[in-house]
C-alpha positions in Angstrom: -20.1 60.0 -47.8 -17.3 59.2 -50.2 -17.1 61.5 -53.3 -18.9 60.5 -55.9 -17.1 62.8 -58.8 -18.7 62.7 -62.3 -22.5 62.7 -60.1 -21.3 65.5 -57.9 -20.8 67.2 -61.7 -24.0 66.3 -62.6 -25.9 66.9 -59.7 -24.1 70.2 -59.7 -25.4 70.8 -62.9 -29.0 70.4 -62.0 -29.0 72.6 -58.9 -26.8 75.0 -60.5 -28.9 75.9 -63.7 -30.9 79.0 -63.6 -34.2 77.2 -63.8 -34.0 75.0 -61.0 -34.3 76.1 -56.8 -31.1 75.5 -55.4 -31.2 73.0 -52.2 -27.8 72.4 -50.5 -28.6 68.6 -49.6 -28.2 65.3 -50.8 -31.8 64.5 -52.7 -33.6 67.1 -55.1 -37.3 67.1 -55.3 -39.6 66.7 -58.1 -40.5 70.2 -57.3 -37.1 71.6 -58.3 -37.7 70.7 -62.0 -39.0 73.5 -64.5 -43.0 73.1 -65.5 -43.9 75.9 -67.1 -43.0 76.8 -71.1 -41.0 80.0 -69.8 -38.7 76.8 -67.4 -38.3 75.1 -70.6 -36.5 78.4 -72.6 -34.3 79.1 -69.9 -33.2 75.5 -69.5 -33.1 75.0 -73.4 -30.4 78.2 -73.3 -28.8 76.6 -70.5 -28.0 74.2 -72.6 -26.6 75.5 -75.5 -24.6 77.6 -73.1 -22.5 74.8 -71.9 -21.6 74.2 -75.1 -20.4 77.6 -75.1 -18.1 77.8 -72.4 -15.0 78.4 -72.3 -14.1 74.9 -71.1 -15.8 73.5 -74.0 -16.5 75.0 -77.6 -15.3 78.8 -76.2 -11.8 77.6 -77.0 -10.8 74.3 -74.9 -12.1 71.4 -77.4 -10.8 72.8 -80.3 -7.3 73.6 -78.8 -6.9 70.3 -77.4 -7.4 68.6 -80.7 -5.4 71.1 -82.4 -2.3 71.0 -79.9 -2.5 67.1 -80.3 -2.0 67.1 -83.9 -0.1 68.7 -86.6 -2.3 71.6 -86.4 -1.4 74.1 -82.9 1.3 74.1 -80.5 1.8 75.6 -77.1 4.6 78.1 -77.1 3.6 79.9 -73.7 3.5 79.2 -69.9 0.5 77.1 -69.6 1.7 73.8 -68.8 -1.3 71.7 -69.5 -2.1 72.4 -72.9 2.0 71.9 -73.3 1.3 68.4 -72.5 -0.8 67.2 -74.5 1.2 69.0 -77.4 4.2 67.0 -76.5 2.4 63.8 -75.8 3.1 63.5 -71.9 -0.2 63.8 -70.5 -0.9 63.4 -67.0 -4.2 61.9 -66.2 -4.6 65.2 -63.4 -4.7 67.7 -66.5 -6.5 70.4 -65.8 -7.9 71.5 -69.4 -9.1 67.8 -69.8 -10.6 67.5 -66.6 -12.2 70.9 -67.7 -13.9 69.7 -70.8 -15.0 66.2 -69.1 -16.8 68.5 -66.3 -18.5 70.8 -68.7 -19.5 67.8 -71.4 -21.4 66.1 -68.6 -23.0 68.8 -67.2 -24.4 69.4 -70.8 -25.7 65.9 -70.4 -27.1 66.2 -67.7 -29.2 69.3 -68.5 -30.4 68.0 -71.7 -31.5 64.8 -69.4 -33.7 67.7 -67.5 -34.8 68.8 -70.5 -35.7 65.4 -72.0 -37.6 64.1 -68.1 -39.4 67.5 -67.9 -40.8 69.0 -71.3 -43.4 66.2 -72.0 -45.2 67.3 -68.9 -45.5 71.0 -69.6 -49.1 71.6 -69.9 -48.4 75.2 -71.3 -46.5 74.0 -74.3 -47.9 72.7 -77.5 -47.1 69.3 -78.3 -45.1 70.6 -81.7 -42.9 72.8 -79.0 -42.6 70.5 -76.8 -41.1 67.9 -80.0 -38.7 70.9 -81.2 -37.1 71.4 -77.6 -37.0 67.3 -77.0 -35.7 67.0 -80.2 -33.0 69.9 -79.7 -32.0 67.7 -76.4 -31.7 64.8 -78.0 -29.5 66.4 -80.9 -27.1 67.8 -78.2 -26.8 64.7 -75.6 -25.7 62.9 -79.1 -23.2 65.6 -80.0 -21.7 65.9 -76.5 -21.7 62.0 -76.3 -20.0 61.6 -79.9 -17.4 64.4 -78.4 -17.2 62.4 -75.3 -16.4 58.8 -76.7 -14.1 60.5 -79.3 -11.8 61.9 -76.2 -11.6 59.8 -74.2 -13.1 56.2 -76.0 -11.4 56.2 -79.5 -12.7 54.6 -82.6 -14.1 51.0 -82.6 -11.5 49.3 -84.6 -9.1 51.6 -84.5 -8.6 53.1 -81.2 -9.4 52.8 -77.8 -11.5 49.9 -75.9 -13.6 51.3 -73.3 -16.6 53.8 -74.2 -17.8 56.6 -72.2 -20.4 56.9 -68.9 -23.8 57.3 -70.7 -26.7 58.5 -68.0 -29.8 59.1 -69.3 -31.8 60.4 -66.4 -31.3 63.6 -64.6 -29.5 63.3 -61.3 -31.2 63.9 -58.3 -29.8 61.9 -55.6 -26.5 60.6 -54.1 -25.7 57.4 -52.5 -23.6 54.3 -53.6 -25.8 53.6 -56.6 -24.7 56.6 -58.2 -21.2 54.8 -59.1 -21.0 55.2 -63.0 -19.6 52.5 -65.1 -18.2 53.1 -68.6 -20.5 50.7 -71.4 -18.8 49.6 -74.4 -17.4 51.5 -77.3 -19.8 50.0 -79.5 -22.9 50.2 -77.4 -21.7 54.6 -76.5 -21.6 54.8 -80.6 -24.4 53.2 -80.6 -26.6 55.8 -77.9 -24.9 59.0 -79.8 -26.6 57.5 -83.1 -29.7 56.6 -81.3 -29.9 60.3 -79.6 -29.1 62.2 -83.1 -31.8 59.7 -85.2 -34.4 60.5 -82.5 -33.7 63.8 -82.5 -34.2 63.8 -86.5 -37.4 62.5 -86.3 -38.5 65.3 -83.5 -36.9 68.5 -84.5 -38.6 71.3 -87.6 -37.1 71.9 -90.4 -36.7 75.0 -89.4 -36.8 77.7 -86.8 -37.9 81.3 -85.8 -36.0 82.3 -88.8 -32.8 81.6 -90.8 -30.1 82.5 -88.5 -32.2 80.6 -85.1 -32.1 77.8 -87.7 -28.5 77.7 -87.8 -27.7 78.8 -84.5 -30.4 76.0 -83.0 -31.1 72.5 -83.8 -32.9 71.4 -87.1 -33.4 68.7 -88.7 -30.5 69.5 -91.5 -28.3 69.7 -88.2 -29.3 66.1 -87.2 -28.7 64.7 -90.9 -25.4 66.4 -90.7 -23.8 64.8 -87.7 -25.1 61.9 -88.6 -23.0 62.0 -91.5 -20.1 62.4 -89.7 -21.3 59.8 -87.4 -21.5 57.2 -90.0 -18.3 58.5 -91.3 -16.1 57.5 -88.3 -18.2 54.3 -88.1 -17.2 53.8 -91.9 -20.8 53.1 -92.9 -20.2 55.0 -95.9 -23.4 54.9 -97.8 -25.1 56.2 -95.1 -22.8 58.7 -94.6 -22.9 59.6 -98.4 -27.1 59.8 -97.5 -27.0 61.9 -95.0 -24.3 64.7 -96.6 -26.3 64.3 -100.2 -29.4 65.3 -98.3 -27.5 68.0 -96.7 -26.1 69.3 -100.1 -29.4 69.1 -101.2 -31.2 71.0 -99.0 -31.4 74.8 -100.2 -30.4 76.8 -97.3 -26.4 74.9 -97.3 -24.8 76.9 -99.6 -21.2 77.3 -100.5 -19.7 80.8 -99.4 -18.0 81.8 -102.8 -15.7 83.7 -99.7 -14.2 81.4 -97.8 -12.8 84.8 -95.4 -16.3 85.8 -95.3 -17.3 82.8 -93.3 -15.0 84.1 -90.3 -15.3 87.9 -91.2 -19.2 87.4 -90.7 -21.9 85.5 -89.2 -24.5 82.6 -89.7 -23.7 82.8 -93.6 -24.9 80.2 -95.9 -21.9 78.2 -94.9 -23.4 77.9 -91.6 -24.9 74.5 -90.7 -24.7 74.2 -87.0 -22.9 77.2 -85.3 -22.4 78.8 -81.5 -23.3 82.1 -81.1 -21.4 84.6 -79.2 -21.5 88.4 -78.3 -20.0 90.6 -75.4 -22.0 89.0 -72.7 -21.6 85.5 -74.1 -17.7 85.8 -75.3 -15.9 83.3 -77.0 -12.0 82.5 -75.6 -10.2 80.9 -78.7 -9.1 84.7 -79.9 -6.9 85.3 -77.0 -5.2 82.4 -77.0 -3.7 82.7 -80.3 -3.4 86.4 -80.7 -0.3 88.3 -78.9 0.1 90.4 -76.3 0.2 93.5 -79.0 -3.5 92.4 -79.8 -4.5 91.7 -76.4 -4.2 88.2 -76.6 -2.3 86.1 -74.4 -0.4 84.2 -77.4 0.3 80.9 -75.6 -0.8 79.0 -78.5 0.3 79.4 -82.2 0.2 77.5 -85.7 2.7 75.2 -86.1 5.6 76.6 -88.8 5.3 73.3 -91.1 1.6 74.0 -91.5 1.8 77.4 -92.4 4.3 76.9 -94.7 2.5 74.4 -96.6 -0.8 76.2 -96.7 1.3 78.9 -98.4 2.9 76.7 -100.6 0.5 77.4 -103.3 -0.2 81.4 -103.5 -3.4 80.8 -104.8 -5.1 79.6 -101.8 -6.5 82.0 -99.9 -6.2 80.0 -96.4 -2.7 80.5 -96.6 -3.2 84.3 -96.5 -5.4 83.7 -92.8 -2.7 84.0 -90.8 -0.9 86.7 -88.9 3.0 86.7 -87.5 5.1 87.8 -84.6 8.9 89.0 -85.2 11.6 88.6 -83.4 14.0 91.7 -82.5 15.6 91.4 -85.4 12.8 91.0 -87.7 12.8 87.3 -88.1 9.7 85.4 -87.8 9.1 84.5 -84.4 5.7 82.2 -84.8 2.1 82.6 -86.8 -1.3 82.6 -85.1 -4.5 82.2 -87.3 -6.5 85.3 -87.9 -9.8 83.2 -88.3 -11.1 84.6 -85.1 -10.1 87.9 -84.9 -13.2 90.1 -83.7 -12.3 92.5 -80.9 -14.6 91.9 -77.8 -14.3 88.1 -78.7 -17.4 87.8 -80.3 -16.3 85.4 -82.9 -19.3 82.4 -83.4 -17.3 79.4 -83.8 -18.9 77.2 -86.4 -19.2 73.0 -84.9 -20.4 72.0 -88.7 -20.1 73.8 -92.1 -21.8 72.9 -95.7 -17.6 72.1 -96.9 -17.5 69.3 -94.5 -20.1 67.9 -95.9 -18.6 67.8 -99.6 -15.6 66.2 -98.1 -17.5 63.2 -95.8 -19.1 62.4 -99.4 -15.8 62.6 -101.4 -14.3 60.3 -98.7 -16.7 58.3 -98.5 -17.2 58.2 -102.8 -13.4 57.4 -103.2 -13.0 54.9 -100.8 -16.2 52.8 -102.2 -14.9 53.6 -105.4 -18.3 55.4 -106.4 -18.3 58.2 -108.7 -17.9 61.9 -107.8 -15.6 61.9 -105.1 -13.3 64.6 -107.3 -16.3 66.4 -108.0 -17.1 66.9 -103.8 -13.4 68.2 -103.8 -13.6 69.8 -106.2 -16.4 71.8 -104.6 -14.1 73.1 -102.0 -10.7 73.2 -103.2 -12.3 76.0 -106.1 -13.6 77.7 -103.0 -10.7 78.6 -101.8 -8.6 79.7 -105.1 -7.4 75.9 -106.3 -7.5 74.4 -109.4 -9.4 71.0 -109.8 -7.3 67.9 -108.0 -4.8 66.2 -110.8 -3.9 62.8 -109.6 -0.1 63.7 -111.7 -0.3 66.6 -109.3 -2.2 65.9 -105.9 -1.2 62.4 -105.4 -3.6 59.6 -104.1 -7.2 60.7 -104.1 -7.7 60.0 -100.2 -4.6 61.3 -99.0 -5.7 64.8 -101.2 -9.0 64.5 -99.2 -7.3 64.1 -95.9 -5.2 67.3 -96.8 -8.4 69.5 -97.5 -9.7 68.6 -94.3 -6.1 69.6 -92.7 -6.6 73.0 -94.2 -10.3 73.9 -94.5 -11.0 72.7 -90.6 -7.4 73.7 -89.8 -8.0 75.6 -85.9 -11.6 74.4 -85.8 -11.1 71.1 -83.7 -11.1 68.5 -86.8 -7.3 67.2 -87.2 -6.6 64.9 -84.3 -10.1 63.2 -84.6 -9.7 63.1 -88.1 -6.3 61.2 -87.9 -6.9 59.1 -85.2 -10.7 57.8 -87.2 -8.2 56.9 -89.8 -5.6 55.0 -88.2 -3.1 57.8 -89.7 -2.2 59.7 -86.4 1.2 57.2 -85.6 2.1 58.0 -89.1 1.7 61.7 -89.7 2.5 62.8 -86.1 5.5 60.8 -86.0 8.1 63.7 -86.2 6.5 67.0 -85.5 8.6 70.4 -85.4 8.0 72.5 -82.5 9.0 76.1 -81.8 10.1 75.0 -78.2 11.9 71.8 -78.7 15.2 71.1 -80.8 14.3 67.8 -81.7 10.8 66.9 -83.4 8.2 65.0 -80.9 6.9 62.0 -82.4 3.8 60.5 -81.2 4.6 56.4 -81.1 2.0 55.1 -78.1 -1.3 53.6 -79.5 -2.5 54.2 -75.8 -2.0 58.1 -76.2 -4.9 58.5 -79.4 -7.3 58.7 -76.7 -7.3 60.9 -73.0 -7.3 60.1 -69.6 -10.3 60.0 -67.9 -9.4 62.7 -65.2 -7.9 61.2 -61.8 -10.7 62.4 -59.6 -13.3 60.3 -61.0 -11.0 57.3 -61.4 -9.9 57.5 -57.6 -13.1 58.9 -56.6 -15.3 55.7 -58.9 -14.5 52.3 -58.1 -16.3 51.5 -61.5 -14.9 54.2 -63.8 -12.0 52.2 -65.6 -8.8 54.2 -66.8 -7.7 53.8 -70.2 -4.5 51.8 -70.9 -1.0 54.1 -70.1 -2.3 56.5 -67.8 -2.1 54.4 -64.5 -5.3 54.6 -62.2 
């Protein structure tokens, strides 16, 4: 039978996961699902353990949509994240093929999750809403990461959305072709998954740091915000991050080191946990050899230099350097993730993004406030209040906050593309590597190839525009 490739990742998925029998052939029976309340635990870690792979919030997503911005840049041997720094990617590259493998398999256990928990005798019916809800929260979050690779923006970029399934995958024969639905109607499911999951998930969990580390119903509200954000619905999006804001356990860090230097602080709104048996990767890409990294990644010169412009903000002092042999600077890497044993927790959403989504969102309706929310972050981090005689335009100082507070935590390139400002800012970008800037002038390129395998392999998965078949 012809290879079916994004169902052979999902039916992988399924007969891979710890909580299912493993049955080399082509149909899994309804007897392989969990049905018991000890099933639904393992295959609720499961889940929030492919978002911690390597492949995915370990270290791949964020590098990638560093390396395509202003943010990162490849400096080592590793010729597929040089690609995508230098704009020439190849639809067969392997760190995106990578992520799309490890997104869907994520969907596909949180469809397992979703088919199977309503018929667990031995779970309470408030359980049983807290674990559907926690599915729901994480199909929408792996969907909106989805659609932002590889579908664009409606408007803005892109014109093909994503491969949404919604049932688990059990069998394969020609039926299991997937097609990709509309950008509108995959916005549309990642909003639908994240206000369903709202309406299931507690307030809380076990206790403060499961309630950061898990799903809650502050997590929903918060995505959502950003949701509504890139879909520039912004009084929604100024809802969701007031009630965010408003709920008591989002606090500021008056430190914005301690946010890295600890662990599910006040900051903390949705963030990955990870120890010696669950490492995270992103450390030893930046760090150098003399660290025991591998160093093929570093901060790009012109960022660092700007984020040191001003002495008083303390992100500018998050970096470390390598010399050359004659003491020159050679590059900077970030020391945001520094912790030997690469144990850092990498945080998906903190309480400052929300200040920014509602001073973007303030500004651009012209509502009140919007300097305040700024405010709230640029004082965090050693700055005096934004001056219009000394910041510039109000939503251009907004976009540069987000350049700095997110910088090496995955936000730039999405950021920049939502705002139809990628062509513009990443039109001359200095590289260590390359004498001559590289300048990012294809529309095509502000969203990734769907990998090669599933466009050769799927008659009905469509490539997007520039990257052949």
């Amino acid at each position: 039978m012809k290879k079916i490739y994004l169902f052979i990742i999902l039916l992988t998925s399924a007969m891979s996961c710890n909580v299912l029998d493993q049955e080399p052939q082509e149909e899994i029976s309804d007897q392989t699902a969990f049905n018991n309340a000890k099933g639904a635990e393992a295959a609720m870690a499961g889940l929030y353990s492919q978002l911690q792979k390597t492949e995915y919030y370990g270290r791949n997503f964020q590098i990638l949509s560093d390396c395509s911005s202003d943010i990162s840049q490849s400096i080592g041997t590793w010729d597929f994240y040089r690609e995508v720094d230098t704009y020439s990617i190849d639809a067969s590259n392997l760190e995106i093929k990578n992520f799309y493998e490890i997104a869907y398999m994520g969907v596909n256990q949180a469809n397992n999750i979703i088919a199977n928990v309503p018929g667990i005798a031995d779970l309470t019916d408030a359980k049983k809403d807290n674990f559907l809800g926690q599915a729901y929260f994480l199909r929408g979050l792996i969907f909106f990461d989805l659609v932002k690779m590889f579908g664009g923006v409606p408007g803005v970029a892109g014109n093909n959305g994503i491969g949404l399934p919604l049932t688990p995958s059990t069998k394969i024969d020609e039926s299991s072709y997937i097609s990709r639905a509309s950008l509108a109607d995959s916005y549309a499911q990642v909003r639908q998954d994240l206000e369903t999951a709202l309406t299931l998930l507690p307030a809380s969990q076990a206790n403060d740091g499961q309630s950061r580390a898990r799903a809650v119903k502050g997590t929903a509200r918060a995505l959502l915000a950003r949701y509504h954000l890139y879909m520039k619905e912004y009084d929604l999006a100024i809802g969701y991050a007031t009630d965010v804001i408003d709920d008591s356990r989002y606090i500021i860090n008056p430190s914005f080191k301690d946010i890295f230097d600890g662990k599910l602080t006040t900051e903390s709104i949705f963030e990955l946990e990870f120890n010696t048996a669950d490492q995270s990767n992103i450390r030893t890409w930046y760090l150098p050899a003399s660290l025991s990294g591998r160093g093929d990644i570093a901060a790009h010169g012109d960022l660092v230099n700007e984020m040191k412009a001003n002495a008083s903000d303390v992100r500018g002092t998050m970096f470390g350097q390598v010399l050359n042999t004659d003491n020159t600077v050679s590059h900077y890497y970030p020391t945001k993730y520094q912790k030997a044993g690469n144990i850092d927790n990498f945080h998906i959403i903190r309480i400052a993004e929300m200040y920014l989504i509602r001073a973007e969102a303030r500004a651009i309706q012209g509502y009140a406030g919007a300097e305040d929310d700024l405010n709230m972050v640029r004082n965090r981090a050693g700055l005096a209040d934004y001056s219009l005689a000394v910041d510039g335009d109000l939503i251009l100082a907004i976009e540069k906050e987000n350049k700095f507070e997110f910088a090496f935590e995955g936000h730039r390139w999405f950021d920049l593309v939502r705002t139809g400002r990628a062509l513009t800012v990443l039109s001359s970008v200095n590289r260590k590597n390359s004498s001559t800037p590289i300048s990012l002038s294809n529309p095509d390129y502000l969203v990734m190839p769907i990998p090669r395998d599933e466009t050769l392999s799927n008659p009905n998965m469509k490539q997007n525009d520039g990257y052949g078949k």
